[in-house]
C-alpha positions as CSV (number, residue, x, y, z in Angstrom):
1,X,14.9,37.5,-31.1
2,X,14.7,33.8,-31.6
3,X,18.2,33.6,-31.8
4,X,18.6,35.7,-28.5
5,X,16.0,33.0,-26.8
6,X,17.9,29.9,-28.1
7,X,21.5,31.0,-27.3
8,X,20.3,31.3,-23.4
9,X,18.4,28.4,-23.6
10,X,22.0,26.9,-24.7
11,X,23.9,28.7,-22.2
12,X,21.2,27.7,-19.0
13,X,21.9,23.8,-20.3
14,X,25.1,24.4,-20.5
15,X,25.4,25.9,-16.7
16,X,23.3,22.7,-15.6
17,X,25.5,20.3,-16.8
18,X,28.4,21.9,-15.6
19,X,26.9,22.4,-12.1
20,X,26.5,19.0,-12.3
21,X,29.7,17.9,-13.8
22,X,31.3,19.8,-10.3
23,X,29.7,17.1,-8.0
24,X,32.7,14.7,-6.6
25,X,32.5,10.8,-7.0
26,X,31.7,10.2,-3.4
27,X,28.4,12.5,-3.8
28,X,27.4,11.0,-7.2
29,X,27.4,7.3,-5.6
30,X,25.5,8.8,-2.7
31,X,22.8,10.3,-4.9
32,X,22.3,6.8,-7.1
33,X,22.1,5.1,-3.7
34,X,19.2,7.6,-2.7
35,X,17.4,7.2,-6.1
36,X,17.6,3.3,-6.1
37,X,16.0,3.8,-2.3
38,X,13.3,6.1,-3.5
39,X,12.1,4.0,-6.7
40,X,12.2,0.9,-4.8
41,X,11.7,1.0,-1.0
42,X,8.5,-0.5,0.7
43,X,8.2,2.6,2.5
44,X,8.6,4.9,0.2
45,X,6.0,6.9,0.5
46,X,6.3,7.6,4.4
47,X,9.6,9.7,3.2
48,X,10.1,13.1,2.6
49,X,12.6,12.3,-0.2
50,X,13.3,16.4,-0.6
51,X,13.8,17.1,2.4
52,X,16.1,13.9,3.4
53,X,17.9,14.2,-0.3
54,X,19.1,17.6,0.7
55,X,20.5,17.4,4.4
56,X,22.1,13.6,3.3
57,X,24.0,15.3,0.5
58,X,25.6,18.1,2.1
59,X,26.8,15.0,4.5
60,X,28.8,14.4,1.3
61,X,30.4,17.8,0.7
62,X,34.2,17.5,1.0
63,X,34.1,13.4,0.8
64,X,37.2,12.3,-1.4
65,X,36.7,8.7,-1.8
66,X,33.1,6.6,-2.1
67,X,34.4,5.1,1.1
68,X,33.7,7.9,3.5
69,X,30.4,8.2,2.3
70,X,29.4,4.1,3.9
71,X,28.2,5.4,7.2
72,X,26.2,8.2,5.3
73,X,24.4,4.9,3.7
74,X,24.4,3.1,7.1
75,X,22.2,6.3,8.3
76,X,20.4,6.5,5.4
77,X,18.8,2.5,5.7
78,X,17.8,3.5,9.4
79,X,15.5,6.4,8.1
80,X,13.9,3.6,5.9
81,X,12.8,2.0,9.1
82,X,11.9,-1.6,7.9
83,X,14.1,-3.4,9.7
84,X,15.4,-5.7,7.2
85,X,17.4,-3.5,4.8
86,X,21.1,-3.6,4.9
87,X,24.5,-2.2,3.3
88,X,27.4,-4.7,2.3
89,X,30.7,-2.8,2.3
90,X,33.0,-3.6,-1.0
91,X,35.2,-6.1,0.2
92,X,39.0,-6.4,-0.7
93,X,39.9,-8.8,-3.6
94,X,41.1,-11.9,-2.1
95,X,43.5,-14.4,-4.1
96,X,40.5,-17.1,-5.1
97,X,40.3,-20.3,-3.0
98,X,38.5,-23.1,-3.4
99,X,36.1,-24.0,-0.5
100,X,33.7,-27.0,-0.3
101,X,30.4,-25.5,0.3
102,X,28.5,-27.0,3.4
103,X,24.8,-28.3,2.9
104,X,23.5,-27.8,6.5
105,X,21.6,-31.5,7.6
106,X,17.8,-31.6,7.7
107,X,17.1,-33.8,10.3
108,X,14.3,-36.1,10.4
109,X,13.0,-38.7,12.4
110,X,9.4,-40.4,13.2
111,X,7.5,-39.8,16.7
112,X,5.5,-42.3,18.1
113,X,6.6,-44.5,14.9
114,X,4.0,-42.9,12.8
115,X,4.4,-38.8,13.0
116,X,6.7,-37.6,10.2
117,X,9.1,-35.0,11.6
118,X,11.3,-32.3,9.5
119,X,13.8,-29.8,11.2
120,X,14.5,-27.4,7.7
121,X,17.2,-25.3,9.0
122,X,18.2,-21.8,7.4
123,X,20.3,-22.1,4.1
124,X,22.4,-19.4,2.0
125,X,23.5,-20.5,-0.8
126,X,22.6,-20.8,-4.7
127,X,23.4,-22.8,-7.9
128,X,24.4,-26.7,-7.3
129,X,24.0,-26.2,-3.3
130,X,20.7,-24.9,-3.7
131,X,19.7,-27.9,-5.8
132,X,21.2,-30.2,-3.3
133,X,19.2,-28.6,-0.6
134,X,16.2,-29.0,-2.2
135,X,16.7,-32.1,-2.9
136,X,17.8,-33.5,0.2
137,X,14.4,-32.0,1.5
138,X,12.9,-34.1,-0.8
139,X,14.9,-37.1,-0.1
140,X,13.7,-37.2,3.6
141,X,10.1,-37.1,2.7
142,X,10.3,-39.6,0.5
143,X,11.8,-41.7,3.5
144,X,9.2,-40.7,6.0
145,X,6.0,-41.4,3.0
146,X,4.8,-44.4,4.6
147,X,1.4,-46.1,5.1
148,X,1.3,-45.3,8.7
149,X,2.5,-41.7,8.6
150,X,-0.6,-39.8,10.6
151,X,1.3,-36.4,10.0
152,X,3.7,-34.4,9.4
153,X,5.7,-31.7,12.0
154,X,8.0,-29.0,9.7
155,X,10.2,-27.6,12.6
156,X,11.2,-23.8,11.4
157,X,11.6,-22.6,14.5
158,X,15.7,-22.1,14.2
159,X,15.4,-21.0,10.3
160,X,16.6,-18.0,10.4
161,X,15.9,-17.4,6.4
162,X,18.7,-17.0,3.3
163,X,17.5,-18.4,0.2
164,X,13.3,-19.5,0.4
165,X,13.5,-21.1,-2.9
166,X,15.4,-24.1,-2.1
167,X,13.2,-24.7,1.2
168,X,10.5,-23.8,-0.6
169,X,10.8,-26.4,-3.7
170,X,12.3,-29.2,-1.0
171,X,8.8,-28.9,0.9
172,X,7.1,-28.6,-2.0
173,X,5.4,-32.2,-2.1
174,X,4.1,-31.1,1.2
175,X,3.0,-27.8,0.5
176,X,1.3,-28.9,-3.0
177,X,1.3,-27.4,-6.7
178,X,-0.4,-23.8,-7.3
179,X,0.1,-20.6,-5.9
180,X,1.4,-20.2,-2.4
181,X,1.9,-16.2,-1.7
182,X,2.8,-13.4,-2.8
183,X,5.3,-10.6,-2.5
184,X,3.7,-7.0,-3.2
185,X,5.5,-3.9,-3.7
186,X,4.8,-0.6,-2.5
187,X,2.7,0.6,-5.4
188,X,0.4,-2.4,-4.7
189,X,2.2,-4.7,-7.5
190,X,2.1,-8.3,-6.3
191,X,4.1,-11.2,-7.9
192,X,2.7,-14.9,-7.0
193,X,5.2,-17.8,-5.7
194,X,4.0,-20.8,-7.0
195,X,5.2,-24.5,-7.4
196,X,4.4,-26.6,-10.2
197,X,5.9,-28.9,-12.7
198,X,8.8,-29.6,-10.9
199,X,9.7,-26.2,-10.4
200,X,9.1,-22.8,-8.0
201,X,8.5,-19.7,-9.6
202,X,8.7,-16.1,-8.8
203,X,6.0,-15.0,-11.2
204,X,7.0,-16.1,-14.7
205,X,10.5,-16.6,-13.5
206,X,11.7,-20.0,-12.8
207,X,13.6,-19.7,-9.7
208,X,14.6,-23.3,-8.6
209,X,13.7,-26.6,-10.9
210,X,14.3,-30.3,-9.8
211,X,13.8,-33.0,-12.4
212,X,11.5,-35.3,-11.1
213,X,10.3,-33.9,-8.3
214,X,8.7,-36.0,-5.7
215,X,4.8,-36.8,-5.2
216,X,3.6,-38.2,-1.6
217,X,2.3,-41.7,-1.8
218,X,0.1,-40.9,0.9
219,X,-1.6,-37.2,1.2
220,X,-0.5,-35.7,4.3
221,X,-3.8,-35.8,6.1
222,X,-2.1,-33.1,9.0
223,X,0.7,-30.7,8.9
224,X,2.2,-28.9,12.1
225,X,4.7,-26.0,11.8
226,X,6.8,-25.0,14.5
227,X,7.5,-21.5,14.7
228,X,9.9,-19.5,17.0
229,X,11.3,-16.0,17.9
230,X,14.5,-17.3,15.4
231,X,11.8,-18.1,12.4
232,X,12.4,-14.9,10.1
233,X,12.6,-13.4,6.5
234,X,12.9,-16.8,4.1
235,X,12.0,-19.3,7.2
236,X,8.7,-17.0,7.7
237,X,8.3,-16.9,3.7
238,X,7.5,-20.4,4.0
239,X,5.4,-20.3,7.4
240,X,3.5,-18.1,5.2
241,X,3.6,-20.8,1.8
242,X,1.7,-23.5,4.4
243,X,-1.0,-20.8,5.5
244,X,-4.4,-21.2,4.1
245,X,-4.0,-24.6,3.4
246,X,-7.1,-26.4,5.2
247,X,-4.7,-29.6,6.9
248,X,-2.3,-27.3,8.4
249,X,-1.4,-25.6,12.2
250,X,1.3,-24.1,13.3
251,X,2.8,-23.8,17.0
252,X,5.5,-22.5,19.1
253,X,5.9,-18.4,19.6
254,X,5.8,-15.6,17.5
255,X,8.3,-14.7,14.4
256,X,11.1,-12.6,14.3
257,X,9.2,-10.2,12.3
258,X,10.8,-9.7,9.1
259,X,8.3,-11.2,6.6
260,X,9.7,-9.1,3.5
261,X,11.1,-9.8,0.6
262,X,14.8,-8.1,-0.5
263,X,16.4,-7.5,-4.0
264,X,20.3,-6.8,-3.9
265,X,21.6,-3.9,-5.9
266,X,25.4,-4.2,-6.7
267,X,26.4,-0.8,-6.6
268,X,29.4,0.6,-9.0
269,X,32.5,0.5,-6.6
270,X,31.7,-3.3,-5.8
271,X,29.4,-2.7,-2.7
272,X,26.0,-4.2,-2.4
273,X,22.4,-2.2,-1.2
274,X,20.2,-5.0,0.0
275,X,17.0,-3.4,0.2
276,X,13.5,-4.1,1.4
277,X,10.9,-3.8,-1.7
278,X,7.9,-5.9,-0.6
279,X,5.7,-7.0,1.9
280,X,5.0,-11.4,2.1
281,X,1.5,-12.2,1.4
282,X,-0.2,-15.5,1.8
283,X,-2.5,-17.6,-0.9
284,X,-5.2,-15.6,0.1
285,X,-3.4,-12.1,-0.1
286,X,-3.3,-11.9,3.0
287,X,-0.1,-9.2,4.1
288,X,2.2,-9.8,7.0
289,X,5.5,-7.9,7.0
290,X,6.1,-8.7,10.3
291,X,5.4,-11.4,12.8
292,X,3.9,-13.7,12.6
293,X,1.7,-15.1,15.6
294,X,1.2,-19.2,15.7
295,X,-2.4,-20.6,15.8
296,X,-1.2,-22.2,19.5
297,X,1.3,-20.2,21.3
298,X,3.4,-23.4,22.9
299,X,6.5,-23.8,24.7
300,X,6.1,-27.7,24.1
301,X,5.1,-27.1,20.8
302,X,6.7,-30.4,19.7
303,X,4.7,-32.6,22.0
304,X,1.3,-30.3,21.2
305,X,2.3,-30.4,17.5
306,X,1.7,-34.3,17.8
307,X,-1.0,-34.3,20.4
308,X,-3.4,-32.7,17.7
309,X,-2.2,-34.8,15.0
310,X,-2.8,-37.7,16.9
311,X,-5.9,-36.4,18.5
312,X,-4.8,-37.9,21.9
313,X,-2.8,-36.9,24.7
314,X,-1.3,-39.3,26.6
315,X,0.8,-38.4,29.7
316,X,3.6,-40.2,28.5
317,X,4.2,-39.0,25.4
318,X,7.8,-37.6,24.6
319,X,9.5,-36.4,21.7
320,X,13.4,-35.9,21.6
């Protein structure tokens, strides 16, 4: 009888794996796609993963290549519905170039010969570029670190995100050493950003280090960010790194709205899932995840940002 019982066990495991064996290519990418989604999305638990597993796979039935199944993905990050996910098609092999990466300029310039003022735009890039970033960042502080330096504007209102590390560890002598948010995951895990010793982390994870990295001379006494509807996803990450801090206000309009954090998954056939797995959080734990309203709602915000740190507002003040 034991025998009988063991030799169907045998023959039921051997009918699942076969079932499974008969799924195609296309359907097995499809189904790795939907677990990676489930595991990991933010809003995971607003999904009927059953339900929405079954109806997307029959989508699959009769796919031959992994190609045809790309709009099934494209459907599949609208149900999702946080507004920041995305799929990267595999792209054809090109013969390899060389190309001269471009560091975009951070522009800076003094106001009334004693306000400090930073425009960080939005940066994209890693390795070398990133540290060149960074420190250019740094480099302008350093120039605008004077004696009579009242304050200090940070202009994000054109950053339009990429890589917050870089910005983050350029700004860093600004935004000081210790913890400066969070990113927290759908089962309530958080991991801290912090800057210190030179570096930025992610957690225990070093993300960005600059030897030497610069101190102010003079503590900024003021800080005014300028925020706009272009200010989004790594641009609002570090809106978020100068919240909470007691010398800090921010102006302009309200964010874009995508105050998340992503991790890309490279998928088998060369394609990437960039996916939406946290929520930004400030020093204080504070959650956002989407925008992000300014303490003074400002279509001038320039000129206001340097009426408050000046504490005076005369009628002929411009900025450029």
């Amino acid at each position: 009888m034991a025998i009988i019982l063991h030799t169907k066990k045998v023959l039921i495991i051997s009918l699942i794996i076969l079932l499974a064996s008969c799924k195609s290519e296309p359907e097995v990418y499809l189904s790795n796609v939907m677990d990676i989604m489930k595991d990991n999305s933010i809003n995971t638990k607003n999904i009927d993963w059953k339900s929405l597993k079954s109806s997307t796979l029959k989508k699959a039935e009769g796919k031959e290549t992994i190609e045809e199944i790309y709009p099934i993905i494209d459907e599949l990050i609208v149900e999702l519905n946080d507004n920041h996910s995305f799929f990267i098609r595999k792209q054809p092999k090109l013969k390899s170039i060389a190309t001269i990466q471009t560091i975009p300029e951070i522009e800076a310039k003094l106001f009334n010969k004693n306000v400090a003022y930073l425009k960080v735009p939005a940066f994209n890039q890693s390795g070398d570029a990133a540290l060149e970033y960074a420190s250019n960042i740094q480099k302008k502080i350093k120039a605008l670190d004077r004696s009579e330096t009242k304050g200090w504007v940070i202009d994000l209102s054109e950053n339009s995100g990429g890589n917050m590390w870089p910005m983050y560890l350029g700004l860093a002598p600004l935004i000081g050493e210790g913890i400066s948010g969070y990113f927290f995951d759908w089962e309530n895990n958080n991991s801290a950003w912090c800057f210190k010793q030179n570096a930025v982390y992610n957690g225990s994870e070093i993300k960005l280090e600059l030897v030497n990295s610069y101190v102010l001379k003079k503590e900024a006494s003021k800080i005014a960010i300028i925020t706009g509807k272009r200010t989004a996803s790594s641009g609002e990450a570090i809106v978020i790194a100068f919240k909470g801090l007691p010398t800090v206000k921010s102006f302009g309009e309200t964010t874009a709205g995508l105050s998340t954090g992503n991790v890309v998954y490279d998928l088998s056939d060369g394609a990437k899932l960039v996916l939406t797995t946290s929520i930004m959080a400030d020093r204080n734990k504070k959650l956002y995840g989407n925008q992000i309203s300014p303490d003074i709602i400002s279509y001038r915000p320039k000129i206001e940002a340097v009426e408050w740190i000046l504490q005076k507002y005369p009628p002929y003040l411009t900025v450029d």
